[in-house]
C-alpha positions in Angstrom: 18.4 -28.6 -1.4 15.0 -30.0 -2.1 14.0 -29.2 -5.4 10.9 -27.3 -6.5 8.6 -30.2 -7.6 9.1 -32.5 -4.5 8.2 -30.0 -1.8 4.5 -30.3 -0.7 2.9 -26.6 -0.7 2.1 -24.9 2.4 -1.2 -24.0 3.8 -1.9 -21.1 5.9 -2.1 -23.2 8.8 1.3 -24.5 8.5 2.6 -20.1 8.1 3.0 -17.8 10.7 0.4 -15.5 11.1 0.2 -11.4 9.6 0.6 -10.2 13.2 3.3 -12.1 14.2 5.6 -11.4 11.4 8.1 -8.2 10.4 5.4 -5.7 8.2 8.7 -5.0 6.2 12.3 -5.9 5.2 14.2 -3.5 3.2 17.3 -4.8 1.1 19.1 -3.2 -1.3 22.7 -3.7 -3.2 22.8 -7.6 -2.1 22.2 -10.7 -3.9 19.0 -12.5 -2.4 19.5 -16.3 -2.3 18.0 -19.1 -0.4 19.5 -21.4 2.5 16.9 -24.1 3.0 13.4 -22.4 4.6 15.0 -18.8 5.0 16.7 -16.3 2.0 19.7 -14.7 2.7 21.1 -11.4 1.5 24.9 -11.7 0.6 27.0 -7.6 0.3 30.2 -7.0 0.3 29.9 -7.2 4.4 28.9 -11.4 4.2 25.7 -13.3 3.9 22.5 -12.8 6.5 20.0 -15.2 6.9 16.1 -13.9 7.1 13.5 -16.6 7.8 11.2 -16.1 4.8 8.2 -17.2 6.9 8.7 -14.1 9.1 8.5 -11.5 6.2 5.0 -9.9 5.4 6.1 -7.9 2.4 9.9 -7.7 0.9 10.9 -4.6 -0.5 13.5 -5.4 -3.0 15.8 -1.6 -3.7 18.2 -0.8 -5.7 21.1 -2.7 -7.0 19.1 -6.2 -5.6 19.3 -9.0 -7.4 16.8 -12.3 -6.6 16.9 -16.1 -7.5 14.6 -18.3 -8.9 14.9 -20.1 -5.2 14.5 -17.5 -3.3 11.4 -16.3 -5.1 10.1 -19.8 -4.9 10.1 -20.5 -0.5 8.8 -16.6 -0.6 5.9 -17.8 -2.6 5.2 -20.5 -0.3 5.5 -19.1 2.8 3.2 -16.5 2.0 5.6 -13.1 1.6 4.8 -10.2 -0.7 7.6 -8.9 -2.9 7.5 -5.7 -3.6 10.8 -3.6 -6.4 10.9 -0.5 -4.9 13.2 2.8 -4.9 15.3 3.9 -2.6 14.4 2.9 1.2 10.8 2.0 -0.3 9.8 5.2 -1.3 9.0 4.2 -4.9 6.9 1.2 -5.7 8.1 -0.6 -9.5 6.5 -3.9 -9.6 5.5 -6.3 -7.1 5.0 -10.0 -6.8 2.0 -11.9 -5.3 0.1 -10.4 -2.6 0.0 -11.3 1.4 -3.1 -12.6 1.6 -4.7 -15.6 0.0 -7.9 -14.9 0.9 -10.2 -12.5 -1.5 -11.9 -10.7 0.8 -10.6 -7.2 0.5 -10.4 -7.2 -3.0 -14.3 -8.9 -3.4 -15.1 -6.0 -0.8 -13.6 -3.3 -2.9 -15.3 -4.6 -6.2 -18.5 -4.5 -4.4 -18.5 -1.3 -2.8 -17.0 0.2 -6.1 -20.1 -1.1 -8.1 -22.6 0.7 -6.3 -22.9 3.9 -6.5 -24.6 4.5 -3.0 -21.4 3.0 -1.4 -19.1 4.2 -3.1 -20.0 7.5 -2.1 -20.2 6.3 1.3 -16.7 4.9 1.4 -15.8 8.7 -0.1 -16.7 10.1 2.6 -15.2 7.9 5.2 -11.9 8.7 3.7 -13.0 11.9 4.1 -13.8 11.6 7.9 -9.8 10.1 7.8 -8.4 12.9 6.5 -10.4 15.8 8.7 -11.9 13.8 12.1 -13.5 16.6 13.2 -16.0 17.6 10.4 -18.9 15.0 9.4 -19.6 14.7 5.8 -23.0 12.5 5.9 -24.9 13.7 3.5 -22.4 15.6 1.1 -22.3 15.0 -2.5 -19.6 13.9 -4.3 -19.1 17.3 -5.6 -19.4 19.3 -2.2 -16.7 16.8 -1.0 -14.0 16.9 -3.9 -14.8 21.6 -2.8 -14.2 20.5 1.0 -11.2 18.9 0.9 -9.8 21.5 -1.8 -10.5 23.9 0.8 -9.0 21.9 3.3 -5.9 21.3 1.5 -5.7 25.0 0.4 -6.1 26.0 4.4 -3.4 23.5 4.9 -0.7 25.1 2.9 -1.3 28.6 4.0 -1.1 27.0 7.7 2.1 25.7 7.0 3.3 28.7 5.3 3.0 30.4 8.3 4.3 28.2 10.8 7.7 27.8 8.7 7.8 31.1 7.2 8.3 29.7 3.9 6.5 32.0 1.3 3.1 30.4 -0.4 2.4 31.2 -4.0 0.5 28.0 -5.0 1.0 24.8 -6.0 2.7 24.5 -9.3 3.9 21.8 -10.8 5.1 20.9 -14.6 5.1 16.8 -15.1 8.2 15.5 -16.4 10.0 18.9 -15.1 10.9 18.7 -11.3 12.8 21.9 -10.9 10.1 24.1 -12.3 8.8 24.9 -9.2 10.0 26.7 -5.9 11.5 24.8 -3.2 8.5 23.9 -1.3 6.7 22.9 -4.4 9.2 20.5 -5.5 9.4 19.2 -1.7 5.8 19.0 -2.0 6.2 16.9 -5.2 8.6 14.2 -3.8 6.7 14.1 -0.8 3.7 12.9 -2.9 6.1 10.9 -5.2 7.4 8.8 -2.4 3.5 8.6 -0.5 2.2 7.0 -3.8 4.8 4.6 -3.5 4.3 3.4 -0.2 0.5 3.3 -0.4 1.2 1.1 -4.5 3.0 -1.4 -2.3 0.6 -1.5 0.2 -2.2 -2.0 -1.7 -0.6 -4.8 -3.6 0.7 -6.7 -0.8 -3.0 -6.8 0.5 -4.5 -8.2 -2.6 -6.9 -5.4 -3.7 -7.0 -3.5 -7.5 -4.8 -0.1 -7.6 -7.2 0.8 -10.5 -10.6 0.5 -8.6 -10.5 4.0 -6.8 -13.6 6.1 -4.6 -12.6 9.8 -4.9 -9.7 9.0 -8.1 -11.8 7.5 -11.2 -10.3 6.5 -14.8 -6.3 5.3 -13.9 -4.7 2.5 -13.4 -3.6 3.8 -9.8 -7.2 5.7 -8.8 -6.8 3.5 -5.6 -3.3 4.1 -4.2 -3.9 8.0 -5.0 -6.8 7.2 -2.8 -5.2 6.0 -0.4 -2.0 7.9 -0.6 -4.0 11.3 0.0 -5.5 10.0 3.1 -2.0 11.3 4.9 -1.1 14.6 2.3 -2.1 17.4 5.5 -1.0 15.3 8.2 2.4 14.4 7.0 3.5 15.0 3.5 2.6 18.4 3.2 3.9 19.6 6.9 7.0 17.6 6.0 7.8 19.4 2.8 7.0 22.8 4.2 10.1 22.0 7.2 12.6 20.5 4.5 12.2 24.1 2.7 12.7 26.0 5.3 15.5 24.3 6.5 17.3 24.3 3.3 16.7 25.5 -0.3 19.4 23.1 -1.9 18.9 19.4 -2.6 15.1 19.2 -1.9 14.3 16.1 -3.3 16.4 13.7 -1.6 16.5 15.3 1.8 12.3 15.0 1.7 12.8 11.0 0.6 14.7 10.4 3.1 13.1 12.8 5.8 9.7 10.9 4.7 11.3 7.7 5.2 12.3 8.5 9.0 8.4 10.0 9.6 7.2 6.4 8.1 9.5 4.8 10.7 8.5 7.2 13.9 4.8 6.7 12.8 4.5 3.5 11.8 2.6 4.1 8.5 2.3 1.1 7.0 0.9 -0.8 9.7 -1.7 1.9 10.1 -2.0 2.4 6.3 -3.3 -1.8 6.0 -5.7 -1.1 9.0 -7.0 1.9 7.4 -7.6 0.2 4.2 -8.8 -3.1 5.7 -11.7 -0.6 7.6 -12.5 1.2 4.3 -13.5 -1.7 2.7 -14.7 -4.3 5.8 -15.7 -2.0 8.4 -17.7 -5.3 9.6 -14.3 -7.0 10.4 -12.0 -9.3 8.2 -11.9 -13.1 7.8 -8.8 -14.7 10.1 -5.6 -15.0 8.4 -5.6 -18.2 8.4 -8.0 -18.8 6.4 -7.8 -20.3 3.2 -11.5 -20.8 1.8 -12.0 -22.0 -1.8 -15.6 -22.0 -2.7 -18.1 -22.2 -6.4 -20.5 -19.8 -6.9 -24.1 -20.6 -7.4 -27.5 -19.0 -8.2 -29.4 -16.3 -5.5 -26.1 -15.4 -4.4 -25.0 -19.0 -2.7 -21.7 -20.4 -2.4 -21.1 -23.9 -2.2 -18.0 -26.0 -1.3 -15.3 -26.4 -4.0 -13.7 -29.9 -4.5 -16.7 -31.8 -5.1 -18.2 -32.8 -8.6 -21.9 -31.8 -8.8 -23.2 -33.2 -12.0 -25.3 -35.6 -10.6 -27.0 -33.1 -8.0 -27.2 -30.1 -9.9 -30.3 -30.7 -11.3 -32.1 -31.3 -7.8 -31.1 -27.4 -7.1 
């Protein structure tokens, strides 16, 4: 095997392209090694080879274990690597992101910083979450007392199609079971939906921290984004686990969740939504692979150049 220092880096030219490869592999219990260009997974049923250069984001589960090798052809063939929980439904740590290109994350810092569009990118979530109702105009205050009322009108909605009895939302952090069934299917719902939308987030590049409706935590984002999907799927979910069973609500939401993200293909519509949020214009190809300097009035000039005998003709 070629070592480290003697292969020449990859470019994004030489990679295959975001929508040509798998959005996700899932391994778990398996040692993740490397077999020239592609990593293989070794169990206790034999060894599987995955081309590396076909993975957009690797979701390392329980009982995985990862080599210095592997890590190093995911690196250069452009793959996210994400530790999560069980079936990806809890996001731990993660490795580099996707993209090389800081596009989304430049967008996010910009439209943070202003006040004006931040709002403005409030409210598109907003228009995410509840299609039919147009917020232009509403404050950030009358938006945080919509979607309260939303949400409230959701759980009373649900109530009645399940027949599950509604008493509020209640729940004591650190202490699961305090809460009825629903309210702890509730929780894990949420549990596992911040998950998905941490790994998400980081495989794309952008801060977890910079958030438009969350402020002051180091997740504000990937509640953000997370909530975009609480009426439509988590909270519908969790009101059907309940009244199908009162025992064992936590794991039979996870995994219950886990089939929904399947049927619905979340995640590819979770990177679309965000990628709109932020760049409603359009975003750069993935190919690209742009380095420049920054200079005065807002220009950017090419990189790789030495300008210490021009700069003073600027």
């Amino acid at each position: 095997m070629t070592t480290v220092g003697r292969r020449t880096a990859l470019t994004p030219r030489n990679l295959t392209r975001t929508g040509e490869r798998l959005s996700f592999v899932y391994l778990e219990r398996c040692t993740v090694h490397r077999d020239a260009n592609a990593i293989t997974a070794e169990d206790a049923d034999g060894t599987r080879h995955i081309p590396s250069a076909t993975i957009g984001t690797l979701l390392l589960g329980p009982g995985t274990r990862i080599t210095h090798q592997a890590m190093s052809v995911l690196g250069e063939t452009g793959a996210a690597v994400a530790w999560v929980g069980e079936h990806g439904v809890r996001y731990y740590a993660g490795g580099r992101a996707l993209t090389r290109s800081a596009a989304l994350v430049e967008a996010q810092a910009a439209q943070w910083a202003n006040v004006r569009s931040r709002v403005a990118v409030a409210r598109a979530m907003y228009r995410l979450r509840f299609p039919t109702e147009d917020p232009a105009g509403l404050t950030r205050h009358e938006l945080l007392g919509r979607e309260g009322d939303r949400v409230k009108t959701c759980y009373r909605a649900q109530s009645r199609r399940t027949g599950v009895p509604w008493n509020g939302r209640h729940y004591t952090p650190g202490d699961f079971t305090s809460g009825d069934p629903v309210n702890q299917a509730i929780t894990a719902a949420a549990q596992c939906m911040y998950g998905i939308a941490h790994a998400v987030v980081a495989s794309l590049g952008c801060s977890p921290a910079l958030g438009f409706v969350h402020s002051g935590h180091e997740l504000s984002f990937v509640l953000d984004i997370a909530d975009l999907y609480k009426t439509e799927i988590g909270i519908p979910l969790a009101f059907d686990i309940a009244a199908e069973d009162e025992e064992d609500v936590g794991p039979r939401t996870r995994r219950a969740l886990r089939d929904r993200i399947n049927e619905t293909a979340l995640l590819d519509r979770c990177v679309n939504d965000i990628k709109h949020l932020l760049l409603p214009d359009g975003f750069p190809p993935d190919e690209q692979d742009r380095v420049t300097l920054q200079s005065d009035g807002g220009r950017e000039v090419a990189a790789g150049r030495n300008y210490g005998d021009t700069a003073a003709a600027w």
